[in-house]
DRENTI-545922 format. One record per atom (N, C-alpha, C): residue in three letters; x, y, z; atom name. Coordinates in steps of 0.05 Angstrom, whole numbers, plus 5000, padded with zeros to 4 digits. Layout:
// residues N
PT  residu     x     y     z  atome
PT     ALA     X     Y     Z     CA
...
***
This chain:
// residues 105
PT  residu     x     y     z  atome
PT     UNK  5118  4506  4861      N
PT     UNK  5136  4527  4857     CA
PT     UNK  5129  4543  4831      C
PT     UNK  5132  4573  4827      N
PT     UNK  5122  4585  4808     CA
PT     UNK  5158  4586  4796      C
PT     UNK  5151  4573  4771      N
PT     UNK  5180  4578  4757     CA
PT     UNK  5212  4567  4779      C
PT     UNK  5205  4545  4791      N
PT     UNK  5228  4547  4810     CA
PT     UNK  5235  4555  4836      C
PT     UNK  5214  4584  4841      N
PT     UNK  5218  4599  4868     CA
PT     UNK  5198  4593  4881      C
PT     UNK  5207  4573  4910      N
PT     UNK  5196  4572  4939     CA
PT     UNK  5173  4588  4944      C
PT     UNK  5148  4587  4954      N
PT     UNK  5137  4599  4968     CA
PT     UNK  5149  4618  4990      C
PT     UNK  5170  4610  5002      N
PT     UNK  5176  4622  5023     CA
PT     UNK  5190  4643  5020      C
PT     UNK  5203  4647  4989      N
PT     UNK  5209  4668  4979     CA
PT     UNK  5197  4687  4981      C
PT     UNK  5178  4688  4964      N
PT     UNK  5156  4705  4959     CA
PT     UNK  5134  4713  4989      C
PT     UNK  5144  4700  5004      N
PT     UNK  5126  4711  5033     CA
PT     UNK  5155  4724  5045      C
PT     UNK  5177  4725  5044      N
PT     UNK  5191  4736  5061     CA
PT     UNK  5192  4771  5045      C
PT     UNK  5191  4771  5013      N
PT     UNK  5190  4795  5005     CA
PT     UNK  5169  4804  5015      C
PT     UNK  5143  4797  5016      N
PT     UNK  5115  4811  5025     CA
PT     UNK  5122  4818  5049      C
PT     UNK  5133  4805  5068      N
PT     UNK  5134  4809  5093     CA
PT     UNK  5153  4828  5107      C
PT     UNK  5170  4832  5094      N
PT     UNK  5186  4860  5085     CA
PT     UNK  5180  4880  5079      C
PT     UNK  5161  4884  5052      N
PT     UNK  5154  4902  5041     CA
PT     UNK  5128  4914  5058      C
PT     UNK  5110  4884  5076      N
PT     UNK  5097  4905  5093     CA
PT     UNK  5104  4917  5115      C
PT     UNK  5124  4906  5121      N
PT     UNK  5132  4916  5150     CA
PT     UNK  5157  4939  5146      C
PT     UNK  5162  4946  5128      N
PT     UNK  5174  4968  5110     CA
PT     UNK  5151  4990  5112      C
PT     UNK  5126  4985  5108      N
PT     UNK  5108  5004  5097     CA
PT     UNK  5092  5010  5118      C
PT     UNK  5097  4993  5142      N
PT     UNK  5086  4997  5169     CA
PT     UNK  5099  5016  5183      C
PT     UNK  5127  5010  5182      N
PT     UNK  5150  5032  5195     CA
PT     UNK  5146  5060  5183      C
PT     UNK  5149  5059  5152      N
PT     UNK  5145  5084  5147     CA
PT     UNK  5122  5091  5152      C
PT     UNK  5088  5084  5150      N
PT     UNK  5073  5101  5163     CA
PT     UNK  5076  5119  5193      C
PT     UNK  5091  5099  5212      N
PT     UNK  5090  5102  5231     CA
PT     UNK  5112  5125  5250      C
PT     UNK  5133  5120  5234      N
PT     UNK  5153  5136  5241     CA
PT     UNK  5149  5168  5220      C
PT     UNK  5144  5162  5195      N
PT     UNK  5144  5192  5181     CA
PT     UNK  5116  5210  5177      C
PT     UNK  5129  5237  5178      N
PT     UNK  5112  5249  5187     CA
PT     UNK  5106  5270  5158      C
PT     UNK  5120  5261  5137      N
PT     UNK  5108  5269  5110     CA
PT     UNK  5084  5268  5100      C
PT     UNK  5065  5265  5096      N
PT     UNK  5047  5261  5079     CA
PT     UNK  5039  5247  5057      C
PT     UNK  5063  5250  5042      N
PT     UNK  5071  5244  5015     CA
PT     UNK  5082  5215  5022      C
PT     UNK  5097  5213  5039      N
PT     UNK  5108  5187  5047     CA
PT     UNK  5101  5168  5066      C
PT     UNK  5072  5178  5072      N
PT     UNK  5056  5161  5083     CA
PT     UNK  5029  5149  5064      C
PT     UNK  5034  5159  5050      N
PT     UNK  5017  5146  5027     CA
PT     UNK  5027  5131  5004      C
PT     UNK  5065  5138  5009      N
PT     UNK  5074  5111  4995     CA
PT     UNK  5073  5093  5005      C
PT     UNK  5066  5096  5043      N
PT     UNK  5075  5072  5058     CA
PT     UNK  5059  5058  5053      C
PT     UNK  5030  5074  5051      N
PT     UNK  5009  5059  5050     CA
PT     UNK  5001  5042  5026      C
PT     UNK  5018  5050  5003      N
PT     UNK  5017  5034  4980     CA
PT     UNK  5030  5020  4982      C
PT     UNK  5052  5016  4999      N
PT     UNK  5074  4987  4997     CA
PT     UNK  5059  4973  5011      C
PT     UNK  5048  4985  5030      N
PT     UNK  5023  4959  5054     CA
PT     UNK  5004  4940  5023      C
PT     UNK  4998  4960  5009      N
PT     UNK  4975  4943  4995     CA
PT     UNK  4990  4924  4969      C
PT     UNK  5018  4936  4960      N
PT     UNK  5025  4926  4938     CA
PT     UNK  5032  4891  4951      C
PT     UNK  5047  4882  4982      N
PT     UNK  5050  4872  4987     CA
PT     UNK  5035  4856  4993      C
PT     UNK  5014  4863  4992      N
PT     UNK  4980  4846  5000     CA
PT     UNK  4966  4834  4978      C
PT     UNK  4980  4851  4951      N
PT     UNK  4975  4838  4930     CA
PT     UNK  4984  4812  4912      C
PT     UNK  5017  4808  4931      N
PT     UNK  5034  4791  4925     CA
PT     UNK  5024  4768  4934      C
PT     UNK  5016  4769  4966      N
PT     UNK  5009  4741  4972     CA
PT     UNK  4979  4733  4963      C
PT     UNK  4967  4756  4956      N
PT     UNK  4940  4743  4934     CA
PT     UNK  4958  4731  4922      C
PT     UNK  4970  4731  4898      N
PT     UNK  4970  4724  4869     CA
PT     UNK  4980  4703  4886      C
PT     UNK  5007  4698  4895      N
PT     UNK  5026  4675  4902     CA
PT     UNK  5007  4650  4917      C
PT     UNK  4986  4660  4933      N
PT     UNK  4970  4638  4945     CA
PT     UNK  4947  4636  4924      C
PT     UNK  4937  4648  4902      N
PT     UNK  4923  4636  4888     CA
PT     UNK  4942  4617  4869      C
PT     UNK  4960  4620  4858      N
PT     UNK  4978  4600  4843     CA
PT     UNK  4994  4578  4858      C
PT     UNK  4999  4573  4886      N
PT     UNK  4996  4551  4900     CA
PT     UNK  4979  4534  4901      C
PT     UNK  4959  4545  4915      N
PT     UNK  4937  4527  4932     CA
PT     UNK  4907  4519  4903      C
PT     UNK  4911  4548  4879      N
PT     UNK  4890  4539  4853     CA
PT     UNK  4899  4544  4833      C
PT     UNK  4918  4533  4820      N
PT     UNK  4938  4546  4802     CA
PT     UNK  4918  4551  4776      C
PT     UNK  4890  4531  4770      N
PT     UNK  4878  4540  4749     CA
PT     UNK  4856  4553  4755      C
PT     UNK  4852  4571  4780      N
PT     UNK  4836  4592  4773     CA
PT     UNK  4849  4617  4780      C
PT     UNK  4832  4638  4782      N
PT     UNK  4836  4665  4773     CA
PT     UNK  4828  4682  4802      C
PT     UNK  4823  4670  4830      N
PT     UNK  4816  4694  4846     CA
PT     UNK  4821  4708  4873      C
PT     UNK  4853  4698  4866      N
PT     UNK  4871  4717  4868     CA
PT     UNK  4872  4736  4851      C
PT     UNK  4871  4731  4828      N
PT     UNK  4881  4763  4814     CA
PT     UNK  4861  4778  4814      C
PT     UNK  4833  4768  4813      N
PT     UNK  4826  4781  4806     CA
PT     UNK  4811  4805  4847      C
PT     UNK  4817  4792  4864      N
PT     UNK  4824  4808  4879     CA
PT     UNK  4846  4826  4884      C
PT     UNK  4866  4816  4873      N
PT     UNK  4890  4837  4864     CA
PT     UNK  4884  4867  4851      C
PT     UNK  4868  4861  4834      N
PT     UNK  4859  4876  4810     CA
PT     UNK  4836  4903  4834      C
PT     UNK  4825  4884  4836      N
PT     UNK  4809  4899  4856     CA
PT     UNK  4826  4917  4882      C
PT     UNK  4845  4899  4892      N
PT     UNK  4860  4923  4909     CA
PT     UNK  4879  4948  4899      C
PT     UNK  4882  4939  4869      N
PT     UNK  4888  4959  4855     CA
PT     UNK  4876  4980  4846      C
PT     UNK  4847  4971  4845      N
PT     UNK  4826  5005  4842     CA
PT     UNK  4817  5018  4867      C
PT     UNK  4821  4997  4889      N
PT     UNK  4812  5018  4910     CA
PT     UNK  4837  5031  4921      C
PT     UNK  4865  5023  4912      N
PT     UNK  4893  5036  4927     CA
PT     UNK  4883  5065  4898      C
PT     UNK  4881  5057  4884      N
PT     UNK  4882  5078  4859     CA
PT     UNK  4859  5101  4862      C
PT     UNK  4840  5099  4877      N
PT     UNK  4811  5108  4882     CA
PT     UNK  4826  5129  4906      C
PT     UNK  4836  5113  4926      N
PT     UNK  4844  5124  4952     CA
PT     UNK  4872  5152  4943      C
PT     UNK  4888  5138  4938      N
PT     UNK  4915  5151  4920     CA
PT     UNK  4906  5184  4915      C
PT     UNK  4882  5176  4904      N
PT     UNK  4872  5202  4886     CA
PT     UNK  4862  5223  4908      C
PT     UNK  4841  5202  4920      N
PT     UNK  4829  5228  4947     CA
PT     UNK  4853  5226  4965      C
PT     UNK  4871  5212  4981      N
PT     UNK  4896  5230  4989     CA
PT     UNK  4912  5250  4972      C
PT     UNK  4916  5251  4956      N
PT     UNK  4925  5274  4944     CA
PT     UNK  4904  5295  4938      C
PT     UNK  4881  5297  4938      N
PT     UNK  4861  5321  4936     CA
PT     UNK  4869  5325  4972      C
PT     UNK  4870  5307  4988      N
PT     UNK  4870  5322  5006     CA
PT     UNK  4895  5339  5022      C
PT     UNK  4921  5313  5012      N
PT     UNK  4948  5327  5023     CA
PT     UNK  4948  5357  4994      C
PT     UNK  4943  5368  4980      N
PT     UNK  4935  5399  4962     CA
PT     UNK  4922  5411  4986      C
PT     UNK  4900  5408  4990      N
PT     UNK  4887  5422  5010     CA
PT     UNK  4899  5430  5041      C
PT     UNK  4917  5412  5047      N
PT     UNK  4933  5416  5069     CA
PT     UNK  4957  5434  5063      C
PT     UNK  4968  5431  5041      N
PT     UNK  4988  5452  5029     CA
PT     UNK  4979  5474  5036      C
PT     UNK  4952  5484  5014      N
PT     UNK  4952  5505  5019     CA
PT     UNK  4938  5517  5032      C
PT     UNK  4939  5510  5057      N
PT     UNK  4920  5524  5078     CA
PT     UNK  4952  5526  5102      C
PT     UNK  4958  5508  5095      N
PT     UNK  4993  5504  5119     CA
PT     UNK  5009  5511  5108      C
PT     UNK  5021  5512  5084      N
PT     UNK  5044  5517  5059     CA
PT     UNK  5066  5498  5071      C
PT     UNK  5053  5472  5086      N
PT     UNK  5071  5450  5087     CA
PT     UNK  5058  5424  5087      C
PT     UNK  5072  5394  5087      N
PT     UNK  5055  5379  5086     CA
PT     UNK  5067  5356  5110      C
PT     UNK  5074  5362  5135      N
PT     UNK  5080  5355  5154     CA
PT     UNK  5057  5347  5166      C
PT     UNK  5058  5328  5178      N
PT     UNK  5032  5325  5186     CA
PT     UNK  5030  5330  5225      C
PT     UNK  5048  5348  5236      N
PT     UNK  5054  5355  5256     CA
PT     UNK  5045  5383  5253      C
PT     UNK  5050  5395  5232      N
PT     UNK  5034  5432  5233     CA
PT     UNK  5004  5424  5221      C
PT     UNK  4999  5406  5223      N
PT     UNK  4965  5403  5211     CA
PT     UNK  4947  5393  5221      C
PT     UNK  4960  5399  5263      N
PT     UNK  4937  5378  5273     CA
PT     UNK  4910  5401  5285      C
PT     UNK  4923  5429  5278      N
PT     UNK  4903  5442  5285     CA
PT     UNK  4870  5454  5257      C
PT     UNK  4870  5432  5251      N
PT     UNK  4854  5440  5223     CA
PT     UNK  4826  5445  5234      C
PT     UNK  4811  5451  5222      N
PT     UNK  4778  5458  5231     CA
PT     UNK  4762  5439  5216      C
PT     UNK  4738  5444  5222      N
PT     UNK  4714  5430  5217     CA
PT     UNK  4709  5445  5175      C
***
């Protein structure tokens, strides 16, 4: 137990938070709020790193340091979705992703 709290804790929030972030990809048609979904998919992915590296190897490090790592590529990605939902603005002057399926090459 980390400090007291169950494992099973900590997998029912991940398992929430991804399937939270599943729904919203899937049902919204924002832009903007499909790239939060897509950050809750990864923040939740980062939970059961850390939580299963401090179970199963409480004295090493790699879980985090895959954590760390899914943190520069959500941060890498973050950046080029937003260069690209700008670019969809202003070519559409919206960011629906229903008026943007006619885009070009």
């Amino acid at each position: 137990m980390i400090a007291g709290i169950p494992l099973t804790h900590f997998l029912i929030v991940s398992t929430i938070m991804f399937f939270i972030g599943i729904y919203g990809f899937m049902v919204r048609k924002n832009l903007i709020t499909m790239l939060m979904s897509i950050e809750l998919i990864l923040n939740s992915v980062n939970i059961n790193f850390v939580v299963f590296n401090k179970y199963l190897y409480p004295h090493q490090l790699h879980g985090h340091f895959f954590s760390i790592f899914v943190i520069a590529v959500a941060a890498a990605e973050a950046a080029v979705a937003i260069a690209i939902i700008i670019n969809v603005y202003r070519r559409f002057n919206s960011i629906d992703v229903e008026q943007a399926s006619d885009m070009k090459y």
